[in-house]
C-alpha positions as CSV (number, residue, x, y, z in Angstrom):
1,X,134.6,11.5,-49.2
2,X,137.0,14.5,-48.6
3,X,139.3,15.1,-51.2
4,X,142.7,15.8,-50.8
5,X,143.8,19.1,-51.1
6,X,146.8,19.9,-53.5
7,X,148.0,23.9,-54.4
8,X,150.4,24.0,-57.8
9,X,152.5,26.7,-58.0
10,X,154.2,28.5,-61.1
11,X,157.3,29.8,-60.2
12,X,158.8,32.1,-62.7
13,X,156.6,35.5,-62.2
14,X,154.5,33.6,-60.3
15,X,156.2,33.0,-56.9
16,X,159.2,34.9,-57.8
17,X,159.1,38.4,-59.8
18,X,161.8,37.0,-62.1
19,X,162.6,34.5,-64.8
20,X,164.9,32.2,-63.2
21,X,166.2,30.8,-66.1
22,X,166.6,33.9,-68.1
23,X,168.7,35.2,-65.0
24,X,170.8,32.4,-64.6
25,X,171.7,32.5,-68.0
26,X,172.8,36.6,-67.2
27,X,174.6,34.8,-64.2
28,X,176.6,33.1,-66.6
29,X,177.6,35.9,-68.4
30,X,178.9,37.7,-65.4
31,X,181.0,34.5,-64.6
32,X,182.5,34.4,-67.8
33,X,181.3,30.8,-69.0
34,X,179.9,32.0,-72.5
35,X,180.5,34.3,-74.8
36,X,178.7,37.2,-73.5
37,X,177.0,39.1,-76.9
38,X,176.6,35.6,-78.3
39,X,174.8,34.3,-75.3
40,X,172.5,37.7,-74.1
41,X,171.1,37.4,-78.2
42,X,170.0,33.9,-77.7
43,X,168.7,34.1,-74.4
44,X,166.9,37.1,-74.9
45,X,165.5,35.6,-78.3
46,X,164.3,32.4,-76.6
47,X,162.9,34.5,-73.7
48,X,160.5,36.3,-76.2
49,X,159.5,33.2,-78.0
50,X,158.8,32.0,-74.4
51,X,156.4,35.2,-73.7
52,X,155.1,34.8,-77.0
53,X,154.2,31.1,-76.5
54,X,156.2,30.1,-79.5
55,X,159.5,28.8,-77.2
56,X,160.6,25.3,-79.0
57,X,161.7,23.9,-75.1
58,X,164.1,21.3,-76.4
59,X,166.3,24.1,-78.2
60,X,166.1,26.6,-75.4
61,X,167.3,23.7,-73.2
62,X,170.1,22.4,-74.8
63,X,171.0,26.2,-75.0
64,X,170.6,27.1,-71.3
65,X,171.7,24.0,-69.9
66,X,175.3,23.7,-72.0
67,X,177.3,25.9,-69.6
68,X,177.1,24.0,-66.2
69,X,176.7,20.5,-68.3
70,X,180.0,21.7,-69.9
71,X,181.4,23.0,-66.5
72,X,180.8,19.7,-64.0
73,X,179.6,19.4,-60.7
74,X,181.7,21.2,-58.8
75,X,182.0,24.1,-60.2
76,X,178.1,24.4,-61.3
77,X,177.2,23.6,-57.5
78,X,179.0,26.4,-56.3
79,X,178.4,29.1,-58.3
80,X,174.9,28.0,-58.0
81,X,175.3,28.7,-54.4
82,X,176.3,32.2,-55.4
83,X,173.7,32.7,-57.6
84,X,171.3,31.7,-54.7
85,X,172.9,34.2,-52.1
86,X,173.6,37.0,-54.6
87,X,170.5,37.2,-56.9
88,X,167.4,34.5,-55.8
89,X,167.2,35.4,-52.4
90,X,166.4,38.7,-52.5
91,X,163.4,37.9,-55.1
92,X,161.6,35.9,-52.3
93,X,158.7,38.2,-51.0
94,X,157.1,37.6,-48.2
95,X,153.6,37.6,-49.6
96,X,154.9,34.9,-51.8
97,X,156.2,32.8,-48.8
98,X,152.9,33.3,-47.0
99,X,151.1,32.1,-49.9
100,X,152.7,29.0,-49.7
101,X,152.7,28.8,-46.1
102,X,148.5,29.8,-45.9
103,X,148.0,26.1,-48.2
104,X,151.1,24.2,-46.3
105,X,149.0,25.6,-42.6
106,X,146.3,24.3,-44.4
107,X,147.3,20.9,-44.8
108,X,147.2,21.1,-48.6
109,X,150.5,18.9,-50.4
110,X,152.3,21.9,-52.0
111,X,154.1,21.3,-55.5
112,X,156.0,23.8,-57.8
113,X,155.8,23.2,-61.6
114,X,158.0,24.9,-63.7
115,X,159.5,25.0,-67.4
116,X,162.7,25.6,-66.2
117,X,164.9,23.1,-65.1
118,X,165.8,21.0,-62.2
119,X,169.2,22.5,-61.3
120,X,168.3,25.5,-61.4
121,X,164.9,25.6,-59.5
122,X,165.4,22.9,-56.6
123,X,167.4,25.2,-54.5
124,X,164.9,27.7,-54.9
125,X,161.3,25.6,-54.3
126,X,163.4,24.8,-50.9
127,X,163.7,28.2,-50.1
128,X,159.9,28.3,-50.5
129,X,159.9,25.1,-48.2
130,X,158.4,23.4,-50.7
131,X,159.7,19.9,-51.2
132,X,158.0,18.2,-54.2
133,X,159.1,19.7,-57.2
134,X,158.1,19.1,-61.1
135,X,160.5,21.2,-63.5
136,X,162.2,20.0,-66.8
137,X,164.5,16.6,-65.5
138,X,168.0,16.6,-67.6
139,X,169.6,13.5,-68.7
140,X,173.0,12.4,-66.7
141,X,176.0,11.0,-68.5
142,X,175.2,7.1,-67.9
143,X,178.4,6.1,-70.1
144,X,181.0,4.2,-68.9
145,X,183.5,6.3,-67.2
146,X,181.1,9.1,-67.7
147,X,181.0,11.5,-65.0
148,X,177.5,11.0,-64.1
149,X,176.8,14.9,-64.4
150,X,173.8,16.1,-66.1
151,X,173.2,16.5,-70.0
152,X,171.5,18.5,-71.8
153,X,169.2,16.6,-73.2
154,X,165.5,16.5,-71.5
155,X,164.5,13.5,-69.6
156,X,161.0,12.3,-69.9
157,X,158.2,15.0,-70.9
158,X,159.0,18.4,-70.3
159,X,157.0,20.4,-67.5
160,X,156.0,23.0,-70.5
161,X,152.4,23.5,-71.5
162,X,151.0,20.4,-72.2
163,X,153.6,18.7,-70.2
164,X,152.3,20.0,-66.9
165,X,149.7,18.2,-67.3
166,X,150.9,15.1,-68.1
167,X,153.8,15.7,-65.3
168,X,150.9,16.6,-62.4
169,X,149.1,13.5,-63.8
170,X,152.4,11.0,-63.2
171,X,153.0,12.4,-59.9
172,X,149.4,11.8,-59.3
173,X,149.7,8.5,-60.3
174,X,153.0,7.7,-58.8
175,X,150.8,8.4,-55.4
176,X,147.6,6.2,-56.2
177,X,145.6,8.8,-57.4
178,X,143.2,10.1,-59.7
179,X,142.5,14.0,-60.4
180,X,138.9,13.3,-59.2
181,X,140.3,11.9,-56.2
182,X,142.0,15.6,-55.6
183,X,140.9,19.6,-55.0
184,X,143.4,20.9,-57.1
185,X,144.4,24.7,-57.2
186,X,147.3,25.9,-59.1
187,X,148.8,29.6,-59.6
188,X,150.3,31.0,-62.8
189,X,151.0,34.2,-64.7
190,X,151.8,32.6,-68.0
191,X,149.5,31.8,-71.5
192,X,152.0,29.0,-71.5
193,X,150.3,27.3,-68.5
194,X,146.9,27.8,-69.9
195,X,146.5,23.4,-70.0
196,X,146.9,22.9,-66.7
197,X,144.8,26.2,-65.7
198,X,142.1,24.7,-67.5
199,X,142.5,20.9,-65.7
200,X,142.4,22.0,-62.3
201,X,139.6,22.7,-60.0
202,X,140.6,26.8,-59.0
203,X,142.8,28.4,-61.6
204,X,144.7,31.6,-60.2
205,X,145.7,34.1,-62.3
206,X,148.6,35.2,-60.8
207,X,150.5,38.3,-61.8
208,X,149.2,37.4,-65.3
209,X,150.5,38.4,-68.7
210,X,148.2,40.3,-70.6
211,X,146.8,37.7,-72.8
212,X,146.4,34.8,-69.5
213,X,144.5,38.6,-67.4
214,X,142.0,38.5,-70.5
215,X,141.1,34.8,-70.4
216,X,140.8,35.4,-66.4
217,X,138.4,38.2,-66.7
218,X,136.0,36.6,-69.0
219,X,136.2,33.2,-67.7
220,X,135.7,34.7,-63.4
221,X,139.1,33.0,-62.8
222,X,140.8,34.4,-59.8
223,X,143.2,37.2,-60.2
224,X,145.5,37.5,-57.8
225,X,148.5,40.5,-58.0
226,X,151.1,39.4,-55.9
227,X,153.9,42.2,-56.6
């Protein structure tokens, strides 16, 4: 039986040479939503603990998510927008895009997994043309007369480290299938996705902190330096 083919994809360092939810949170400084020595200690605190793979993902995002949960819909959308135009875009490579596009030519289903969460990266995993997205899901006020924006508390398990797994596995199931029933290949730069690099059938190293290039090189995973 041929197996269907499925390519995972990182995004933060991974697809884009950027933290997207590190530089959001800058973006947010810029626009004058928080406080802006307040905000760049946190952020850049919880971006280390992140890199040191000691990030506790249900502080960080209450912390990153508070500004546009606080701001509404409107608002958030459009400077969203800007953020897209004005920072995101011009951190989409072309090697990156053809990446995507060589599995997509392929016939491979293409899916983005990321820790960071779904406002932020679902404008950006359609710039990649990539429609099936896993990132951290946010809660929407469901009270009555609530506004129906998003929270921010997390929804469901979090797409972070062990929750990749468990996310790939419910989309998997959500489709009738089994990880055996799949070729899975999936492309990250981070320790933190270490879980998932071990589940699938082709790990790729890519751009890969120094700790994930170690486990690469002894193991014959795949290194593959995009930028």
């Amino acid at each position: 039986m041929r197996l269907r083919k499925l390519a995972l994809f990182d995004l933060d360092h991974t697809l884009i040479p950027m933290d997207s939810d590190h530089s959001w949170g800058e973006f947010t400084i810029a626009l004058g939503w928080v406080n802006p020595e307040e905000f760049k200690t946190q952020n850049d605190a919880f971006y280390t603990q992140y890199q040191n793979g000691t990030l506790d993902i249900e502080a960080y995002v209450r912390f990153s998510t508070a500004a546009f949960c606080r701001k509404g819909a409107e608002k958030s959308m459009a400077a969203r927008a800007q953020y897209m135009s004005q920072i995101v875009h011009a951190f989409i490579r072309p090697q990156a895009v053809g990446l995507v596009r060589q599995h997509q030519d392929a016939g491979d289903d293409t899916v983005i997994v990321t820790a960071t969460n779904e406002f932020v990266t679902r404008p950006i995993a359609k710039a990649f043309g990539v429609d099936e997205l896993i990132a951290v899901d946010l809660e929407r006020d469901a009270t009555p007369g609530g506004n129906g924006w998003f929270t921010s508390t997390i929804r469901g398990i979090p797409s972070f480290r062990d929750g990749k797994v468990a996310r790939v596995q419910a989309w998997l199931t959500t489709r009738g299938l089994q990880w055996d029933q799949v070729h899975t290949t999936f492309y990250s730069d981070s320790i933190n996705d270490l879980p998932l690099l071990e589940k699938v059938d082709v790990p790729v190293a890519t751009n890969p902190d120094e700790r994930l290039r170690a486990i690469a090189s002894e193991r014959g995973w795949r290194i593959l330096d995009l930028f």
